[in-house]
mmCIF entry with sequence, helices, sheets and N, C-alpha, C, O atoms, coordinates in Angstrom:
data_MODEL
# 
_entry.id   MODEL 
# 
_entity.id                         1 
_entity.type                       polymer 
_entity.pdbx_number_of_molecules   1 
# 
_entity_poly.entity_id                      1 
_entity_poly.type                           'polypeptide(L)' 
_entity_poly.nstd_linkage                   no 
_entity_poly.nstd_monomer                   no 
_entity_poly.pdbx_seq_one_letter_code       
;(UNK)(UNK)(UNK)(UNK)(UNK)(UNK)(UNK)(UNK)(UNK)(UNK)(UNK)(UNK)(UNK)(UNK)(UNK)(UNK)
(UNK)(UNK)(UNK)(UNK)(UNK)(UNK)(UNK)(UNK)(UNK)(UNK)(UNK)(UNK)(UNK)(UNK)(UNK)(UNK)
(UNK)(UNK)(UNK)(UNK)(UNK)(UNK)(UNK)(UNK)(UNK)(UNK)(UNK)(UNK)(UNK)(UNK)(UNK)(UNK)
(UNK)(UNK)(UNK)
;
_entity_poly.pdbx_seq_one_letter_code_can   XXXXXXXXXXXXXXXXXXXXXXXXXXXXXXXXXXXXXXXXXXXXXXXXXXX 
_entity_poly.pdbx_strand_id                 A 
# 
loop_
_entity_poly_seq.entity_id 
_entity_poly_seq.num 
_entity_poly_seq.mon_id 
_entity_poly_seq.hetero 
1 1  UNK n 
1 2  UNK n 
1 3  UNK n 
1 4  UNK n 
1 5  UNK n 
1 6  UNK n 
1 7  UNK n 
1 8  UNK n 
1 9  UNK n 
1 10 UNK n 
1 11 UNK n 
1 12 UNK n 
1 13 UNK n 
1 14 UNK n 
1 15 UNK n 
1 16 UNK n 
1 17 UNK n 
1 18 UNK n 
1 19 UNK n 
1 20 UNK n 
1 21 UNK n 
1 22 UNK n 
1 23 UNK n 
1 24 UNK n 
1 25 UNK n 
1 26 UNK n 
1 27 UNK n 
1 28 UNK n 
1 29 UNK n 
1 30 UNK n 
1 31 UNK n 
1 32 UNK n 
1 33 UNK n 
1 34 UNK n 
1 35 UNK n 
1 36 UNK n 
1 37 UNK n 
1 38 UNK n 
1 39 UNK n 
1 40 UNK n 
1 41 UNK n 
1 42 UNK n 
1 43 UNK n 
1 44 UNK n 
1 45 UNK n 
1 46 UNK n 
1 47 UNK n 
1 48 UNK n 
1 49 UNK n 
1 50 UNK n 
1 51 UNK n 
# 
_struct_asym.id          A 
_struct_asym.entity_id   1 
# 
loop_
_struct_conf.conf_type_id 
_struct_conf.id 
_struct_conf.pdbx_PDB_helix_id 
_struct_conf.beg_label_comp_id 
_struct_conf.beg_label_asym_id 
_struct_conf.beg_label_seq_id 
_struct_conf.pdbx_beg_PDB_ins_code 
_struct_conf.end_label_comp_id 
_struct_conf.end_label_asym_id 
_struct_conf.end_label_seq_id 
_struct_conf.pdbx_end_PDB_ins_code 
_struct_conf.beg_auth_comp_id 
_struct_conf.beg_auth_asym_id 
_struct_conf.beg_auth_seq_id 
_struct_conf.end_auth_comp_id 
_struct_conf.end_auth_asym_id 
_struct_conf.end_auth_seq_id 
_struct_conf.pdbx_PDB_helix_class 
_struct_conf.details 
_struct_conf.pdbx_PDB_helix_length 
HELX_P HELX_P1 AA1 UNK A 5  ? UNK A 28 ? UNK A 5  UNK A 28 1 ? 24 
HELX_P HELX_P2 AA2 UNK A 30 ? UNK A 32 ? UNK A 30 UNK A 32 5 ? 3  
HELX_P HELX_P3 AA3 UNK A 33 ? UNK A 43 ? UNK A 33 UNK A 43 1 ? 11 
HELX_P HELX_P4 AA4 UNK A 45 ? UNK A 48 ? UNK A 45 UNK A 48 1 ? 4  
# 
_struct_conf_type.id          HELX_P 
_struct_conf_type.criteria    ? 
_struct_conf_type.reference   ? 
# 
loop_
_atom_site.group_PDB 
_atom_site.id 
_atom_site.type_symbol 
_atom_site.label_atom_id 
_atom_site.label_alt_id 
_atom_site.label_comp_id 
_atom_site.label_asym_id 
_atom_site.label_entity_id 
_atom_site.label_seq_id 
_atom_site.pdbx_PDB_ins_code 
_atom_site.Cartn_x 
_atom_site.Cartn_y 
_atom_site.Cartn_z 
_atom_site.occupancy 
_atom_site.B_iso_or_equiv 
_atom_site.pdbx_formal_charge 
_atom_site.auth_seq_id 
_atom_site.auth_comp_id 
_atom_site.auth_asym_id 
_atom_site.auth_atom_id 
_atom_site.pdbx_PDB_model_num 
ATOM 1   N N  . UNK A 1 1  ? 0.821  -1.209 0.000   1.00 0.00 ? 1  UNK A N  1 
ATOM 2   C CA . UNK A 1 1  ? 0.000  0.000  0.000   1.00 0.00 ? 1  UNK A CA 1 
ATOM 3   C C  . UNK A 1 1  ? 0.858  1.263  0.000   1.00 0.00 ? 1  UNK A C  1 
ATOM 4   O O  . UNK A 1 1  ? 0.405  2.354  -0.346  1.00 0.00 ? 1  UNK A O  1 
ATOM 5   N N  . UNK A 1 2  ? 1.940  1.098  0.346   1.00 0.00 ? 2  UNK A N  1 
ATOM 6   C CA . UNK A 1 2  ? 3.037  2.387  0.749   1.00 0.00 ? 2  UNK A CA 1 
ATOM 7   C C  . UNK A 1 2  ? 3.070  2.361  -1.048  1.00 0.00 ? 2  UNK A C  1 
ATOM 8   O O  . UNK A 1 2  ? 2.333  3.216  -1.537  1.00 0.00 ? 2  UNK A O  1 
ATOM 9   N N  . UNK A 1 3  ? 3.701  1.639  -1.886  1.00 0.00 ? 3  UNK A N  1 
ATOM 10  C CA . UNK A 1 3  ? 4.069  1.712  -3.036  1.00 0.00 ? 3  UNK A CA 1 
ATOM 11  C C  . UNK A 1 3  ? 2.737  2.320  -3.780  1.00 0.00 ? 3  UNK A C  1 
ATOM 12  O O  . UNK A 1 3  ? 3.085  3.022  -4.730  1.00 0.00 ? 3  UNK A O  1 
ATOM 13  N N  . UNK A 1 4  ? 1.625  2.267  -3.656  1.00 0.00 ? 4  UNK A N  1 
ATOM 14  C CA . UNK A 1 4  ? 0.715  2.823  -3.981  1.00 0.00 ? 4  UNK A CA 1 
ATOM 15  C C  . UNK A 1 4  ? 0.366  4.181  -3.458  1.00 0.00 ? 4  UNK A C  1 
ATOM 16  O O  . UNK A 1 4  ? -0.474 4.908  -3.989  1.00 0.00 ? 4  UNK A O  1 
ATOM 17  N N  . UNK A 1 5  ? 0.936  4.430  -2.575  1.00 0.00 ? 5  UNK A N  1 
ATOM 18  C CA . UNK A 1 5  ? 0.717  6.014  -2.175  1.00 0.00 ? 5  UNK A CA 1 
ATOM 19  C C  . UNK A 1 5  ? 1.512  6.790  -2.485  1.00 0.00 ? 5  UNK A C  1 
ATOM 20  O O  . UNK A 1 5  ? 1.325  8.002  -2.595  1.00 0.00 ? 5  UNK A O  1 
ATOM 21  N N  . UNK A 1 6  ? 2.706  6.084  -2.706  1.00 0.00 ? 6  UNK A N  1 
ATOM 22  C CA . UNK A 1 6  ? 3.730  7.352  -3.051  1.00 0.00 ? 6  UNK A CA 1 
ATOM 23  C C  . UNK A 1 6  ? 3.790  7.807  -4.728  1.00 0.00 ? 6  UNK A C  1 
ATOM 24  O O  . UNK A 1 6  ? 4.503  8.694  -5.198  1.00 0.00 ? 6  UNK A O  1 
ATOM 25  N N  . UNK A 1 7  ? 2.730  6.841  -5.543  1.00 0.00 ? 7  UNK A N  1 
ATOM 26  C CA . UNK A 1 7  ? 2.571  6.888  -6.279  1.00 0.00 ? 7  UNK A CA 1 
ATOM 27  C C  . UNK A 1 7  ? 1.834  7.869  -6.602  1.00 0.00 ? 7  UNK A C  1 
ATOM 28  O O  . UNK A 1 7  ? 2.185  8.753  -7.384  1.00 0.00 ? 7  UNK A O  1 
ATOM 29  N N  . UNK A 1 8  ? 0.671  7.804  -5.996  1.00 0.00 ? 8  UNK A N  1 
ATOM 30  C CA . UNK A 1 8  ? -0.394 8.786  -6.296  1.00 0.00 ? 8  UNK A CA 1 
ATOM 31  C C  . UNK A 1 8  ? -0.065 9.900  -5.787  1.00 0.00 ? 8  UNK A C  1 
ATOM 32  O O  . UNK A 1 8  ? -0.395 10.809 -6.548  1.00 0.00 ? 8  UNK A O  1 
ATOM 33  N N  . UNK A 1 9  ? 0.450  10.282 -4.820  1.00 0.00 ? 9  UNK A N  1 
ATOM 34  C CA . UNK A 1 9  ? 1.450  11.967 -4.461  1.00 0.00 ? 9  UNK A CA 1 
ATOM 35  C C  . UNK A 1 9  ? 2.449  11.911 -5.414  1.00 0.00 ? 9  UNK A C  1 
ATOM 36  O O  . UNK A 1 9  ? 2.815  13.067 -5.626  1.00 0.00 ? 9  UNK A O  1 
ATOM 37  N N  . UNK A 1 10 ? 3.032  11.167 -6.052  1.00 0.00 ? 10 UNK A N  1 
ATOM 38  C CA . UNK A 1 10 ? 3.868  11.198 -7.498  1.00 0.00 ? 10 UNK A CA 1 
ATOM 39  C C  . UNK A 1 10 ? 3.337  12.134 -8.648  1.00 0.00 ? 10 UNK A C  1 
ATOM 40  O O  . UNK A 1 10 ? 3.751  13.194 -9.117  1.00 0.00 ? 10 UNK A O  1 
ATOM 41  N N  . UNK A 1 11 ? 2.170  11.260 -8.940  1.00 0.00 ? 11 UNK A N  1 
ATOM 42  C CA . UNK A 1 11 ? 1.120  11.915 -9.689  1.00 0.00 ? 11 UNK A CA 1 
ATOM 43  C C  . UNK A 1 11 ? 0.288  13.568 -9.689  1.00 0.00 ? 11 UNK A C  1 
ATOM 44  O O  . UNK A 1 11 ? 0.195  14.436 -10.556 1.00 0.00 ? 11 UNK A O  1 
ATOM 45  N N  . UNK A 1 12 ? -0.275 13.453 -8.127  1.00 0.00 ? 12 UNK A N  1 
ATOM 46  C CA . UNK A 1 12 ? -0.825 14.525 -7.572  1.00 0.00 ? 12 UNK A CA 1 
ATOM 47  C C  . UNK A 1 12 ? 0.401  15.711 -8.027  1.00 0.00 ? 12 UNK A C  1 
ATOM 48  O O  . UNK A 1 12 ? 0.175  16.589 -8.859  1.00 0.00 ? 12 UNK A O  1 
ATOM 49  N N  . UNK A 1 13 ? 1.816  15.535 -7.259  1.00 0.00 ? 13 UNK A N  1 
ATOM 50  C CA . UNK A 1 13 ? 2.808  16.495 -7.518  1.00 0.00 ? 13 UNK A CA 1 
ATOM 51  C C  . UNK A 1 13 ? 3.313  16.922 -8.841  1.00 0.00 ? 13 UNK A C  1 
ATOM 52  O O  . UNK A 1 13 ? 3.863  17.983 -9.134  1.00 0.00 ? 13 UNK A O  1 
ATOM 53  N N  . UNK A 1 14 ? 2.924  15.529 -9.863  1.00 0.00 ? 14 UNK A N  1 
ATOM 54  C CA . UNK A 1 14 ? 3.052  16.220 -10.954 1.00 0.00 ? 14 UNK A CA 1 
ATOM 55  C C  . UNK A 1 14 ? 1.884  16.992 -12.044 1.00 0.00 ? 14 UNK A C  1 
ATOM 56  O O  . UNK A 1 14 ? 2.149  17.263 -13.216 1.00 0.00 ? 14 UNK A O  1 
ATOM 57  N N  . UNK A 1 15 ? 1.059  17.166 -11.626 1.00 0.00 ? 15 UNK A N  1 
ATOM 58  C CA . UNK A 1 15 ? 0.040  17.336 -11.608 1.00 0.00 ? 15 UNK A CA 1 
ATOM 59  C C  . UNK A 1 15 ? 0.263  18.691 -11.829 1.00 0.00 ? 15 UNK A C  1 
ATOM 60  O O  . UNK A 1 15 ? 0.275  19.460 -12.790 1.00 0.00 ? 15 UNK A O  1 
ATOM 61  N N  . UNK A 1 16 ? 0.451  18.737 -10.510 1.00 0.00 ? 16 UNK A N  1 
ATOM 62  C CA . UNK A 1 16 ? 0.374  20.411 -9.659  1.00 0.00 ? 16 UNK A CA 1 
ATOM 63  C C  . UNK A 1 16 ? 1.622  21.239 -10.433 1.00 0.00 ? 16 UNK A C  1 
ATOM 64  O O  . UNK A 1 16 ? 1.611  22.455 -10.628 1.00 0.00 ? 16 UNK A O  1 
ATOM 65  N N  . UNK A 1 17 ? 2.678  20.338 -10.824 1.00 0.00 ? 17 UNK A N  1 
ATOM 66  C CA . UNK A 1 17 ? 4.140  21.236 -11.033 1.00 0.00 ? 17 UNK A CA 1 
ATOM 67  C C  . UNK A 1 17 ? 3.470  21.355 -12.784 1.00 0.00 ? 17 UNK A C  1 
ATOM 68  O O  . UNK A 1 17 ? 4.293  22.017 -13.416 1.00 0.00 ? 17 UNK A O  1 
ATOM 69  N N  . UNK A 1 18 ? 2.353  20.959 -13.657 1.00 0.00 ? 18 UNK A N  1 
ATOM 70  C CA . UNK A 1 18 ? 2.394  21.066 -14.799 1.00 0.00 ? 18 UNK A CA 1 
ATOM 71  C C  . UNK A 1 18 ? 1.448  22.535 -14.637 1.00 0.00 ? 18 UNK A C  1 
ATOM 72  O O  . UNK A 1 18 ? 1.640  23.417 -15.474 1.00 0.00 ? 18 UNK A O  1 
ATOM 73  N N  . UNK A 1 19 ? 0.552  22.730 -13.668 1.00 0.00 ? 19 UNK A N  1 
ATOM 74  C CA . UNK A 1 19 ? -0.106 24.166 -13.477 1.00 0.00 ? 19 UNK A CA 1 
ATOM 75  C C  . UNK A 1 19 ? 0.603  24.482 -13.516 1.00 0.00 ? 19 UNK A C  1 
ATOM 76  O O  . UNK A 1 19 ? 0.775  25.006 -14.617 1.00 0.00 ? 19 UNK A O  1 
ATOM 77  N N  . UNK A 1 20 ? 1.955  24.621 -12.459 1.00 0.00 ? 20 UNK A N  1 
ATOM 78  C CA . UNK A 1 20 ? 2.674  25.610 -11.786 1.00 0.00 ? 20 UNK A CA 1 
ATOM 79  C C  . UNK A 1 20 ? 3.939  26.315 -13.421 1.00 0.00 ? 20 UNK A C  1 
ATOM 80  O O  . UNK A 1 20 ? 4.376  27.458 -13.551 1.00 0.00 ? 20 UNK A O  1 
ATOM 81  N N  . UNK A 1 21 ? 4.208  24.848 -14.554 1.00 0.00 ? 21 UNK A N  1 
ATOM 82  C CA . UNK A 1 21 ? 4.518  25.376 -15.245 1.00 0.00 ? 21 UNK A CA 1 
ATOM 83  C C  . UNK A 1 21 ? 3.395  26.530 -16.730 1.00 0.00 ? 21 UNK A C  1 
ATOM 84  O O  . UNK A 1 21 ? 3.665  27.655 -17.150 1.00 0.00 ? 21 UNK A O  1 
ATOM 85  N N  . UNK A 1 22 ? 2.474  25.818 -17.027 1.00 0.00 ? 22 UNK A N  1 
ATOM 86  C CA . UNK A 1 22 ? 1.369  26.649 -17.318 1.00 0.00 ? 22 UNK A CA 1 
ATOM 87  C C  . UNK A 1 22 ? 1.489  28.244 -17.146 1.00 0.00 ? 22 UNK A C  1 
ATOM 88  O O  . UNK A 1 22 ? 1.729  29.122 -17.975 1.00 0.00 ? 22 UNK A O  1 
ATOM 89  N N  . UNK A 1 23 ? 1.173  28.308 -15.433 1.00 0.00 ? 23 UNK A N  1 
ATOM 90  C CA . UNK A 1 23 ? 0.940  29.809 -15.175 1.00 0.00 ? 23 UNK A CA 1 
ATOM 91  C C  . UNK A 1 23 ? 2.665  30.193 -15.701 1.00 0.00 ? 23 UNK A C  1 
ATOM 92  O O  . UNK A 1 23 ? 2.712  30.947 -16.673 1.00 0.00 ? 23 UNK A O  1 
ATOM 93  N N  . UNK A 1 24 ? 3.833  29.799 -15.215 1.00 0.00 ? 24 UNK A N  1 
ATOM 94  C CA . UNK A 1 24 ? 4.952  30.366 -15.743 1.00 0.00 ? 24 UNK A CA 1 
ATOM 95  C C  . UNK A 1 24 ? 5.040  31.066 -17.315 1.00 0.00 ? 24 UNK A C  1 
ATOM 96  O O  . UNK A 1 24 ? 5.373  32.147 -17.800 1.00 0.00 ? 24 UNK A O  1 
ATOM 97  N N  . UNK A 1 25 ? 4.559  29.834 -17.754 1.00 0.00 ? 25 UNK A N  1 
ATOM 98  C CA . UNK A 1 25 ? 4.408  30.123 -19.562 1.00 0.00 ? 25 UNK A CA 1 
ATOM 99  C C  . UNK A 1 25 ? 3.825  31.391 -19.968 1.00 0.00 ? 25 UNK A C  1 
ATOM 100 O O  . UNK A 1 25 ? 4.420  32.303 -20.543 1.00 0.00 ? 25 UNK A O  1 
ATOM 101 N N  . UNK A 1 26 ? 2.252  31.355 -19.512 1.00 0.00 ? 26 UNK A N  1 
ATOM 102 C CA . UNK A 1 26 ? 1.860  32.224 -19.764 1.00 0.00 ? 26 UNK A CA 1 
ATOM 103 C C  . UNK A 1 26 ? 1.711  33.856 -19.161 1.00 0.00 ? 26 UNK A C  1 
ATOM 104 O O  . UNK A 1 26 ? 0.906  34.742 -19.447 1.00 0.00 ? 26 UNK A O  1 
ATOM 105 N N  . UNK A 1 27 ? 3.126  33.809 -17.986 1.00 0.00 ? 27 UNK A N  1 
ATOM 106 C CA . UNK A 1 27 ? 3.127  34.703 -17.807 1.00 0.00 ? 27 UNK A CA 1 
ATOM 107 C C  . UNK A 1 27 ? 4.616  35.134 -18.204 1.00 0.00 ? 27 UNK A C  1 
ATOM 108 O O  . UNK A 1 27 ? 4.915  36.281 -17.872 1.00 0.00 ? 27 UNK A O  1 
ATOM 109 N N  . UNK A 1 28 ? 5.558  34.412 -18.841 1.00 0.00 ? 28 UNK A N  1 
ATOM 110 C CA . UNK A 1 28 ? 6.776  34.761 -19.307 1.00 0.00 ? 28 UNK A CA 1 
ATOM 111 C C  . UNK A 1 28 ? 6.382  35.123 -20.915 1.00 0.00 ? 28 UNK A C  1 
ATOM 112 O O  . UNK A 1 28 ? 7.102  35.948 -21.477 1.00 0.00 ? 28 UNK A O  1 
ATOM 113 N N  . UNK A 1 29 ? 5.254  34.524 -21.667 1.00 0.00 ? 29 UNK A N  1 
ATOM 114 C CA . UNK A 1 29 ? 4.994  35.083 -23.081 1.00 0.00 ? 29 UNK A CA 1 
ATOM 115 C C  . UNK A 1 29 ? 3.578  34.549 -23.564 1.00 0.00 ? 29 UNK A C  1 
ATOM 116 O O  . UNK A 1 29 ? 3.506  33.516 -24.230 1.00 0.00 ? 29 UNK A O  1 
ATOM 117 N N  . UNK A 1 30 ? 2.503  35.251 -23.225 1.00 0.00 ? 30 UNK A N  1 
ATOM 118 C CA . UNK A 1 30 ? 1.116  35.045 -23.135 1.00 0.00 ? 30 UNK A CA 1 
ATOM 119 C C  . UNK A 1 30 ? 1.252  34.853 -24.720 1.00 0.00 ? 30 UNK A C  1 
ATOM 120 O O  . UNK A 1 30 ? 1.167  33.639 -24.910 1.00 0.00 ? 30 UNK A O  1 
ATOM 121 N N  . UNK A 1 31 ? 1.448  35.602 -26.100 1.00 0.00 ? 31 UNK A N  1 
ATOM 122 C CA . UNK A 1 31 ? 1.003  35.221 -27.196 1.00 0.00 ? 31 UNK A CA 1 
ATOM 123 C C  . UNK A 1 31 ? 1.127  33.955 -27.632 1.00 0.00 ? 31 UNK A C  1 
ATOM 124 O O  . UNK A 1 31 ? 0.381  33.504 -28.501 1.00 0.00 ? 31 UNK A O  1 
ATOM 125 N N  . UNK A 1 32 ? 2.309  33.094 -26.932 1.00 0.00 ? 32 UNK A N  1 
ATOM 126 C CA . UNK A 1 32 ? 2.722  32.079 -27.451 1.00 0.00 ? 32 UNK A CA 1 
ATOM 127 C C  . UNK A 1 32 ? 2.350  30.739 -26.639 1.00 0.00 ? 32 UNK A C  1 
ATOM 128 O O  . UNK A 1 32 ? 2.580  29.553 -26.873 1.00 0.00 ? 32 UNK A O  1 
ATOM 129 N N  . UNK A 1 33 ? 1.714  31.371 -25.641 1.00 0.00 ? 33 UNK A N  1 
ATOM 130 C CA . UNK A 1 33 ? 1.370  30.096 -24.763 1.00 0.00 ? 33 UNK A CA 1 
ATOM 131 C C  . UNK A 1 33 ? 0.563  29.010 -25.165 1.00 0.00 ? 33 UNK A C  1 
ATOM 132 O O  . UNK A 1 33 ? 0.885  27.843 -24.943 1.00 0.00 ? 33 UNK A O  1 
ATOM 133 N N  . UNK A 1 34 ? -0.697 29.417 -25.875 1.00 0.00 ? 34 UNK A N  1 
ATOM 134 C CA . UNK A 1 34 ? -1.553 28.836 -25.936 1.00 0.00 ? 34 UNK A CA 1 
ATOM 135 C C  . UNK A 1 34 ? -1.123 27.978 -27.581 1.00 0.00 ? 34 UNK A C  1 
ATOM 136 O O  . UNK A 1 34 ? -1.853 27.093 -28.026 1.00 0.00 ? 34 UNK A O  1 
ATOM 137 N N  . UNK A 1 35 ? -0.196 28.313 -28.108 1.00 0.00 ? 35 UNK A N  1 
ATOM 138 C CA . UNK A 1 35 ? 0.402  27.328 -29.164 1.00 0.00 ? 35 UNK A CA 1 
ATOM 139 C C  . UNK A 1 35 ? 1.212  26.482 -28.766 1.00 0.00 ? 35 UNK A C  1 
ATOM 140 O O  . UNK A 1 35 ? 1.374  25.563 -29.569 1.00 0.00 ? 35 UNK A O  1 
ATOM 141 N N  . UNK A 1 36 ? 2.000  26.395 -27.512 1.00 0.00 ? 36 UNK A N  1 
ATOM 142 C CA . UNK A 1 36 ? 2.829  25.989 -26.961 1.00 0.00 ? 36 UNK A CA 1 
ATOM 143 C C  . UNK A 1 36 ? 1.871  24.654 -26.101 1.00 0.00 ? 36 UNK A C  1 
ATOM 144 O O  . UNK A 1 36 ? 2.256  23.485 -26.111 1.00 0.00 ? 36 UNK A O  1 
ATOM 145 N N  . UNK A 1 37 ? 0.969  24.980 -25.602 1.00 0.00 ? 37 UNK A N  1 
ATOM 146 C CA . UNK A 1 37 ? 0.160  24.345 -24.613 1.00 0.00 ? 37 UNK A CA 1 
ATOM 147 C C  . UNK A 1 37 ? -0.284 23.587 -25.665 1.00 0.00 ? 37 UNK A C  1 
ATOM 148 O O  . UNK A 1 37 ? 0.183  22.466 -25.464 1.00 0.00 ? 37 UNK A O  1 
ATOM 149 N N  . UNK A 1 38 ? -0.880 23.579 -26.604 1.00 0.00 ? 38 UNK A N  1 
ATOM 150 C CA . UNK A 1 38 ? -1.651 22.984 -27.646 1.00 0.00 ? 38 UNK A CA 1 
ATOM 151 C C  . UNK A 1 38 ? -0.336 21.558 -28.271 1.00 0.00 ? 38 UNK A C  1 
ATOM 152 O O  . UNK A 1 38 ? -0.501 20.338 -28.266 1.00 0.00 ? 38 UNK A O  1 
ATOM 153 N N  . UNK A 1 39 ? 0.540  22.142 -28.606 1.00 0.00 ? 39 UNK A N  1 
ATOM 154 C CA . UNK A 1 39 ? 1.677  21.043 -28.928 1.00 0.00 ? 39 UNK A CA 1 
ATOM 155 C C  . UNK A 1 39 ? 2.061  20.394 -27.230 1.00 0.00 ? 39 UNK A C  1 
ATOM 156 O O  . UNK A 1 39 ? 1.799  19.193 -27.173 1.00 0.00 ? 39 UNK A O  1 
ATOM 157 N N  . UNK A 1 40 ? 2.366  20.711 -26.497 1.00 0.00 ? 40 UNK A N  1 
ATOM 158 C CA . UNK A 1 40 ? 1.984  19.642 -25.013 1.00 0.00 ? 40 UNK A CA 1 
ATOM 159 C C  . UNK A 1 40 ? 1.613  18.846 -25.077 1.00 0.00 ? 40 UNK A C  1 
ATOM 160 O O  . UNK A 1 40 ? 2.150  17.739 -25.116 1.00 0.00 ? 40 UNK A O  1 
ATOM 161 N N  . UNK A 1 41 ? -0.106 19.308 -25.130 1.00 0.00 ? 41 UNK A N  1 
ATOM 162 C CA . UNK A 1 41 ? -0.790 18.588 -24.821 1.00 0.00 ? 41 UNK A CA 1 
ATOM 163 C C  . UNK A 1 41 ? -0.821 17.687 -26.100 1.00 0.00 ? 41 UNK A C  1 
ATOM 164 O O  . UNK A 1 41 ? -0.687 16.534 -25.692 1.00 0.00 ? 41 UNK A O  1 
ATOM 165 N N  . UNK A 1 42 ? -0.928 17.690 -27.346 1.00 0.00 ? 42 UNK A N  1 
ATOM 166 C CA . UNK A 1 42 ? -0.477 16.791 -27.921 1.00 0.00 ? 42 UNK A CA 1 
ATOM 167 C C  . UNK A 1 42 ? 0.233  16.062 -28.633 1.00 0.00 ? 42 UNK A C  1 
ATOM 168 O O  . UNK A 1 42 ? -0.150 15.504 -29.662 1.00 0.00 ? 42 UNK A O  1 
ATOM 169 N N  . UNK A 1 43 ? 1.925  15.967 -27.889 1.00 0.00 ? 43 UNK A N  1 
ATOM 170 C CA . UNK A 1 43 ? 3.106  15.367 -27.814 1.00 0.00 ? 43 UNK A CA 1 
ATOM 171 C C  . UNK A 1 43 ? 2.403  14.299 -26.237 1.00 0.00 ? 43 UNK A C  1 
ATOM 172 O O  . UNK A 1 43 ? 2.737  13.118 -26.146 1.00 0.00 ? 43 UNK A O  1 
ATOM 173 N N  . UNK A 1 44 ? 1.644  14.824 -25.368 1.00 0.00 ? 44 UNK A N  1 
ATOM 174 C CA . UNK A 1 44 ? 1.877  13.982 -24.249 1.00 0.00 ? 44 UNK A CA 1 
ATOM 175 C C  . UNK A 1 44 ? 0.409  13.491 -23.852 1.00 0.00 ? 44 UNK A C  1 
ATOM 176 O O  . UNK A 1 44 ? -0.006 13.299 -22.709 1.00 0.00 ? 44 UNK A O  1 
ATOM 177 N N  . UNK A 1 45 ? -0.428 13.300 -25.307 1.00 0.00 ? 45 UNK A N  1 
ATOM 178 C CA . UNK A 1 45 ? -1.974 12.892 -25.066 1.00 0.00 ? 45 UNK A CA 1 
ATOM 179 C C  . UNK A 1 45 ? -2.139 11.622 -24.152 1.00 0.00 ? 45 UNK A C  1 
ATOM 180 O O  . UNK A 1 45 ? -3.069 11.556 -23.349 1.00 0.00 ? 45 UNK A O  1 
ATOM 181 N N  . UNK A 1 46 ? -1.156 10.550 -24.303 1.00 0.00 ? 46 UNK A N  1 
ATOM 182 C CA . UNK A 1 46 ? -1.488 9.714  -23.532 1.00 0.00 ? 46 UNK A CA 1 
ATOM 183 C C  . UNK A 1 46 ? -0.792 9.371  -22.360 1.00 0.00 ? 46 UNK A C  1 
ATOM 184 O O  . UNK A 1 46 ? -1.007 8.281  -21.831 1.00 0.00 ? 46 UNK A O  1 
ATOM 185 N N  . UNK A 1 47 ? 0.071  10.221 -21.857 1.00 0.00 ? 47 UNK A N  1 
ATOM 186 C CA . UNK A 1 47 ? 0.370  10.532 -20.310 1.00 0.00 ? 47 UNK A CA 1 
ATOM 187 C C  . UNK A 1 47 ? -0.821 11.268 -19.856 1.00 0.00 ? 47 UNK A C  1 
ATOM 188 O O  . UNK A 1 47 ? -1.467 10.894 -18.877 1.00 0.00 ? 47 UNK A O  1 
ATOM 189 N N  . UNK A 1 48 ? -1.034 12.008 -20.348 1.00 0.00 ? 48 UNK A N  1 
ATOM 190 C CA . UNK A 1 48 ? -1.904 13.473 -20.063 1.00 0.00 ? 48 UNK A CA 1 
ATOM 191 C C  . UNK A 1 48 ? -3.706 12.271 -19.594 1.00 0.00 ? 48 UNK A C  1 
ATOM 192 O O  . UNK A 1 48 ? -4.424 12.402 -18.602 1.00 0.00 ? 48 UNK A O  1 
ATOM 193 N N  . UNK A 1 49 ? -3.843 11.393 -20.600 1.00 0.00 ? 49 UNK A N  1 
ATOM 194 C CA . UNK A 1 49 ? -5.281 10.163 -20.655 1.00 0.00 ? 49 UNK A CA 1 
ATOM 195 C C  . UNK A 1 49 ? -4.870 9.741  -19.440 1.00 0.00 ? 49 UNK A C  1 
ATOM 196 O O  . UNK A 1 49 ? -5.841 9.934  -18.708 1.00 0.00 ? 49 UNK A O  1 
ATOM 197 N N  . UNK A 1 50 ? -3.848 9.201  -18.699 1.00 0.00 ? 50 UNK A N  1 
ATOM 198 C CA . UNK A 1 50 ? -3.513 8.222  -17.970 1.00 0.00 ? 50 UNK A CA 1 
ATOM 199 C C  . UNK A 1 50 ? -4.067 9.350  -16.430 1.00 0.00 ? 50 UNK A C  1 
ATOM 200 O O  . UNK A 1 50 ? -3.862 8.704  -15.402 1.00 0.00 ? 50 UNK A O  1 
ATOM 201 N N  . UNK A 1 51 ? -4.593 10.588 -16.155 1.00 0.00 ? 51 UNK A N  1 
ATOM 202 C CA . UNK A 1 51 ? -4.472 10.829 -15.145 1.00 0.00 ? 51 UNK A CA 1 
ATOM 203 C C  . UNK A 1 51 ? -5.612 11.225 -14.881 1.00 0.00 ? 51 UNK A C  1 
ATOM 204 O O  . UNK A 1 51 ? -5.883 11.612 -13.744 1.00 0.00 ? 51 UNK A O  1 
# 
């Protein structure tokens, strides 16, 4: 059960650090964010499915 929890705070934390990069993005170059976010999200569609 330990191996299963540290998993899911694995997850949870990365989770949180992909907002935390998000807001960075779009506050280091708002025009380009949302093209940037768009190739992300799909380079990493099925990490991104898995959560």
């Amino acid at each position: 059960m330990l191996c299963i929890s540290n998993l899911v705070s694995f997850f949870e934390l990365a989770d949180y650090m992909l907002y935390v990069y998000i807001a960075i993005l779009f506050l280091l170059n708002q025009s380009n964010t949302e093209h940037l976010l768009r190739d992300y999200f799909i380079e990493n569609k099925v990490i991104l499915g898995f959560f």
